[in-house]
Residue frames as qw, qx, qy, qz and C-alpha x, y, z in Angstrom:
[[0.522, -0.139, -0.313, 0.781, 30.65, 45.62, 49.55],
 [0.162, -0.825, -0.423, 0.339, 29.84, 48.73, 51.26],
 [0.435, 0.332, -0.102, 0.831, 31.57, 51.78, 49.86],
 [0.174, -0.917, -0.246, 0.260, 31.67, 55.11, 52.42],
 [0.558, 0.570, -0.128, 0.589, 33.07, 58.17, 51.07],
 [0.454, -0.697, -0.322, 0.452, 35.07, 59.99, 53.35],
 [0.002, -0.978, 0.092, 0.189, 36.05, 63.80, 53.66],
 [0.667, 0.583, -0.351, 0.304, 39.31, 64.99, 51.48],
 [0.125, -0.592, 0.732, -0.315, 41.80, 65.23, 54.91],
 [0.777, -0.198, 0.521, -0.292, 40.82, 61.95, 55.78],
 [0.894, 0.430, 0.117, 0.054, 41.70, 60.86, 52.49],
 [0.033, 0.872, -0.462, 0.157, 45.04, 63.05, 52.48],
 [0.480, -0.590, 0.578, -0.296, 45.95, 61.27, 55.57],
 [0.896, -0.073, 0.429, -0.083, 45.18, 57.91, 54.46],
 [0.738, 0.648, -0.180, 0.055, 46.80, 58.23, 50.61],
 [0.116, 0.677, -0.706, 0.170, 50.80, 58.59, 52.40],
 [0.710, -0.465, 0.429, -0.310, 50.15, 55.31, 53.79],
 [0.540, 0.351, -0.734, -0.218, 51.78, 51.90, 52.96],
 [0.019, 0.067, -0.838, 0.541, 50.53, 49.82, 56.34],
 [0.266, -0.474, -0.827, -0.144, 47.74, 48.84, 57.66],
 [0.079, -0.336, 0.219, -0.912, 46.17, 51.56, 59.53],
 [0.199, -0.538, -0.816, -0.072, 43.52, 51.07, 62.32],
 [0.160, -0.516, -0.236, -0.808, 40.76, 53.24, 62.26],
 [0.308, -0.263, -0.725, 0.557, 39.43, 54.63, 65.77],
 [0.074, 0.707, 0.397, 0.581, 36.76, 56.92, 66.22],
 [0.012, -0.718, 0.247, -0.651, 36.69, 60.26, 68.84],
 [0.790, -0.534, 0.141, -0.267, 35.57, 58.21, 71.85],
 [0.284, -0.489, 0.825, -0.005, 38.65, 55.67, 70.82],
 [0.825, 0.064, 0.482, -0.288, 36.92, 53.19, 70.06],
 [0.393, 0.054, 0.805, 0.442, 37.88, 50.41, 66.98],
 [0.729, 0.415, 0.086, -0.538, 35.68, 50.98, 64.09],
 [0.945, 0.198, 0.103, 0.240, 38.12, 48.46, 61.71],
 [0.541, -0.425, 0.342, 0.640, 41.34, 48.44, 60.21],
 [0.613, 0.730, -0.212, -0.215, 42.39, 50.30, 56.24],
 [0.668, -0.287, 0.503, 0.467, 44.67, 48.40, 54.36],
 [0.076, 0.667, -0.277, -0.687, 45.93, 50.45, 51.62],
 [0.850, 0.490, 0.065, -0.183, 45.17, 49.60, 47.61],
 [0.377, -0.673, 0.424, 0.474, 48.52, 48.20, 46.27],
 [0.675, 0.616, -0.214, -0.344, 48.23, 48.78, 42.28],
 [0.654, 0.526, -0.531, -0.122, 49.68, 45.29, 40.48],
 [0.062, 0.312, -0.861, 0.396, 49.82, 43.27, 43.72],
 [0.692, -0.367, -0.444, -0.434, 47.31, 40.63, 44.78],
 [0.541, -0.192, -0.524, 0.630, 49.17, 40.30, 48.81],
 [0.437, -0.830, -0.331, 0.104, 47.73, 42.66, 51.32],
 [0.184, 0.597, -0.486, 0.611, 50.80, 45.34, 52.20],
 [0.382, -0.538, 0.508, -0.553, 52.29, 44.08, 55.56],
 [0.919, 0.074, 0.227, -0.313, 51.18, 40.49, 55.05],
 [0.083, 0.418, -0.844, -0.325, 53.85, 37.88, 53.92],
 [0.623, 0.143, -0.595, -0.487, 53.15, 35.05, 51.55],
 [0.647, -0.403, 0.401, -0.507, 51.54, 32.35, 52.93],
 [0.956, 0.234, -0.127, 0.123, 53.63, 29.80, 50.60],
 [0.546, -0.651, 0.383, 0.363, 56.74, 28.53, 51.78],
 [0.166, 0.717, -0.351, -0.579, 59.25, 28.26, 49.05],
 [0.324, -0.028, 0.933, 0.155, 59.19, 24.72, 48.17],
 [0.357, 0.698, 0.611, -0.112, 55.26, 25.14, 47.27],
 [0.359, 0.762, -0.316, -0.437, 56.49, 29.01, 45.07],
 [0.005, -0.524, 0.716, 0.461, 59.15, 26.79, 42.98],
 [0.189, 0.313, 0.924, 0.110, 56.74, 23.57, 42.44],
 [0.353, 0.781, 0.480, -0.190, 54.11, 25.83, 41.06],
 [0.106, 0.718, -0.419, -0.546, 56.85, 27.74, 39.16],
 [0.021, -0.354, 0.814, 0.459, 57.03, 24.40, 37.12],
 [0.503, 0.411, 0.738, -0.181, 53.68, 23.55, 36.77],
 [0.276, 0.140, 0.579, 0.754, 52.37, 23.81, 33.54],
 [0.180, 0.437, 0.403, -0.784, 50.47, 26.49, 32.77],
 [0.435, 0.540, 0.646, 0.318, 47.50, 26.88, 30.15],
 [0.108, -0.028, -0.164, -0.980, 47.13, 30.59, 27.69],
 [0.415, 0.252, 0.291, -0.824, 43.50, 31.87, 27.66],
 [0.639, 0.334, -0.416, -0.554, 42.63, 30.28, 24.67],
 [0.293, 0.252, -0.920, -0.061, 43.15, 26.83, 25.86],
 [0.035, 0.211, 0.870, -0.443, 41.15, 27.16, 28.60],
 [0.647, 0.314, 0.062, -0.692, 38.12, 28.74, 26.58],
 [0.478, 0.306, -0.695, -0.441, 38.63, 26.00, 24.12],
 [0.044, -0.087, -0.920, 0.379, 38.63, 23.35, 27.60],
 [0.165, 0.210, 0.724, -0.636, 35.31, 24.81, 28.51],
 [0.583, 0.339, -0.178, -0.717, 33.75, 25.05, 25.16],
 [0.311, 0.164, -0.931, -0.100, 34.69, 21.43, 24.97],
 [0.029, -0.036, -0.941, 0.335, 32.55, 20.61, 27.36]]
């Protein structure tokens, strides 16, 4: 990934955000879109899940494995 740093108002501006934001540049033009960082969340902000609920509760009862099982799985092999 690219990283660009940008100037502190530009950062100011972007930190109050909780939305996607698209970015334009003086002519107008697109350059892309920010989508804020949201700390402990692996969903985009602004973006709903893309499981309906039938498919959240059937994976709520799947069984699940601890860390150690699954190093133990792949040392097994």
């Amino acid at each position: 990934m690219t990283v660009i740093t940008i100037d502190r108002s530009t950062g100011d501006k972007l930190r109050g955000v909780n939305e996607p934001v698209q970015l334009r540049d003086e002519r107008g033009e697109v350059l892309g879109e920010f989508r804020p960082a949201v700390l402990g969340s692996n969903v985009d902000v602004g973006e709903e899940c893309p499981l309906d609920e039938a498919e959240l509760q059937r994976r709520e009862q799947e069984e699940t494995l601890s860390t150690a099982d699954v190093l133990r799985s792949l040392e097994a092999r």
